[in-house]
N, C-alpha and C positions, 0 to 999 in steps of 0.2 A: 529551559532549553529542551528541543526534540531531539531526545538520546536513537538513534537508527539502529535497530538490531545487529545490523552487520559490525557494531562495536564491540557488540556482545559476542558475535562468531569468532571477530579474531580473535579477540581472548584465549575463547578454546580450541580454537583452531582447528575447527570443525568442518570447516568450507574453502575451499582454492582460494587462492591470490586471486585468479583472473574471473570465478564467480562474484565474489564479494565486490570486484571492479564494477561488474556489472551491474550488481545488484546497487551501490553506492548510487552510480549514475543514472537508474532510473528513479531512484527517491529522490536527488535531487531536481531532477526535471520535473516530481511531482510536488517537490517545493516553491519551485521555480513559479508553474503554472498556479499554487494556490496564491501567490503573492497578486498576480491579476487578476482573480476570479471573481465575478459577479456574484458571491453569495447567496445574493436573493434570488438567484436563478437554480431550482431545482436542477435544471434541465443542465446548465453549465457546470454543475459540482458532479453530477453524475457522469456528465464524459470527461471531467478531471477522474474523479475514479477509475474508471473505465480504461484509460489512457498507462494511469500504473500498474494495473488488474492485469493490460494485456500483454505489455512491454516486460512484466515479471513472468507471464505468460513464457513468453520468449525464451527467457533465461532460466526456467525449471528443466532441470534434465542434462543443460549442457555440463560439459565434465566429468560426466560420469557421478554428478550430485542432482538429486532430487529432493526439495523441499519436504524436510519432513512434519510430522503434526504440529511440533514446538515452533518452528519458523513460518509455518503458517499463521497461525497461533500471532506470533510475532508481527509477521508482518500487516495480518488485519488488523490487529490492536496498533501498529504505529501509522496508518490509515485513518484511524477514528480519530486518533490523537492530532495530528496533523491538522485532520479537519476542524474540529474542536478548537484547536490551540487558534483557526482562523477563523474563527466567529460563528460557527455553523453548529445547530444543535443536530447531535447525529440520529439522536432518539426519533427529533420531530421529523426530520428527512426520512428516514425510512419508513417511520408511517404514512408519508406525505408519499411514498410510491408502494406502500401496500405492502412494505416486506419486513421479518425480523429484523431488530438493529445486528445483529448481531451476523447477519446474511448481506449485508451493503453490498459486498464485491461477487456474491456465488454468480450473479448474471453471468459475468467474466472469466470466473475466474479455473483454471485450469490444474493448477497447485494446490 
């Protein structure tokens, strides 16, 4: 099972109620959408990324919390995994668009 960082925040209790709200409900919209995704479509996995990249976008900052190195950190690795866990090799994807695996979300990403 895809353990979602935000399990890990409450624990420590590190992040707002109404942040971790947030942040729950755009992973799950980005589970949601890997459930219908075309796989074989570079181009479709990329605006699934994209999609959570920007919607987290949204939510760094609010509350007076900003994502810091570790939930970055977090959240790109539960990104890979996600994708991974739906059939998709993340390695070959990213070289398949010319960039490090390890940079999948920098296009988007704002955090």
């Amino acid at each position: 099972m895809l353990t979602r960082p935000t399990g890990n925040w409450r624990q420590l209790g590190t992040h707002p109620d109404s942040l971790l709200q947030r942040v729950d409900q755009a992973l799950l919209t980005f589970e949601t959408e890997l459930t219908t995704l075309d796989t074989t479509s570079d181009q479709a996995i990329m605006t699934t990324v994209a999609h959570v990249v920007l919607a987290l976008n949204q939510i760094d900052g609010t509350d007076d919390h900003s994502f810091d190195t570790i939930d970055r950190e977090e959240l790109s690795e539960y990104i890979d995994d996600a994708l991974t866990r739906t059939g998709i090799d993340v390695e070959a994807l990213a070289r398949r668009q010319g960039i490090d695996p390890g940079a999948l979300t920098d296009q988007w990403r704002d955090w």
